[in-house]
C-alpha positions, 0 to 999 in steps of 0.5 A: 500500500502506497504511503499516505501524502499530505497537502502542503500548503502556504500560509494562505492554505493554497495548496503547493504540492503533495508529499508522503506524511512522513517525509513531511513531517521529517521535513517540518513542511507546512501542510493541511491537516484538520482536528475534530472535537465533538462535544456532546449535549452536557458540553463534555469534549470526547478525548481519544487515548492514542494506541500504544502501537502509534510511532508518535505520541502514543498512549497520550490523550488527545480531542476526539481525532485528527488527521489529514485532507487526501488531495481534492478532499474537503475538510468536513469529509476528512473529519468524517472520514477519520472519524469513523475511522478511527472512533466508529462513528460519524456526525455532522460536523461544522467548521471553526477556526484555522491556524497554523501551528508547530510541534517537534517530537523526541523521535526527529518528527514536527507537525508543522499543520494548517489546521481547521478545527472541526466540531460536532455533537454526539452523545452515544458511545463510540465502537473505537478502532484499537489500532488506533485509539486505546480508550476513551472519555468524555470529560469537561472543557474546564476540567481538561483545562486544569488536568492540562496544567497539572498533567501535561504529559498526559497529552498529546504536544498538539492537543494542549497547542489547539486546545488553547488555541480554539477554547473559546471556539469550542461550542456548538 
């Protein structure tokens, strides 16, 4: 199976070419990804466990889930995409904000993304996808704000980034 590409993009967000994610992410290029954040009727935010198995970042907490556009691909079909990939479900989902951020990792790695925040509703129980996502729960935006600052290295570099980035953004 061919290596997942990502869309670079400008700090416009005008797509510029197309890369293996790996050799973006070794690379720190700027490229498009989206980070979807469902909340349910209680204003509680879903958090996923990233599986133990992931080749960053693994075991840690993080929004619901995120990933990468496929060239040509919406970024509310992207959200959708994942996910069902990764936590069995779909909803609707409604774009947000947008900005760029960066993070470096120990292993060499940087997400360096253009990201739309996506957000939807859903107030059910996920069928989680183990290869990708160890555990799951629901949990206050003011309560992950406190863990945050307590436990950050519970969570994932880019969570705690985007979560402050989008906190006041984060309602439906």
């Amino acid at each position: 199976m061919p290596e997942e590409k990502v869309i670079l993009v400008n700090e416009n967000d005008e797509q510029i070419g197309l890369m293996p994610k790996m050799e973006a992410h070794e690379k720190a290029l700027l490229h498009r990804a989206f980070s979807v954040f469902i909340l349910n009727d209680n204003n509680e935010l879903m958090l996923q466990q990233r599986a133990a198995n992931k080749y960053h970042s693994p075991s840690l907490w993080t929004n619901t889930c995120c990933s990468h556009q496929r060239d040509g691909e919406s970024n509310l079909d992207a959200g959708k995409r994942r996910l069902q990939e990764e936590m069995g479900f779909t909803t609707e989902l409604k774009e947000s904000i947008s900005f760029i951020y960066k993070a470096p990792f120990d292993n060499g790695l940087t997400e360096h993304e253009f990201d739309h925040i996506l957000l939807g509703n859903f107030n059910d129980i996920p069928h989680i996808n183990k290869d990708e996502v160890a555990d799951w729960k629901w949990m206050s935006l003011n309560d992950i704000k406190v863990d945050i600052e307590k436990h950050p290295e519970l969570y994932t570099e880019w969570f705690k980034i985007i979560f402050a980035e989008s906190f006041e953004h984060l309602k439906l």
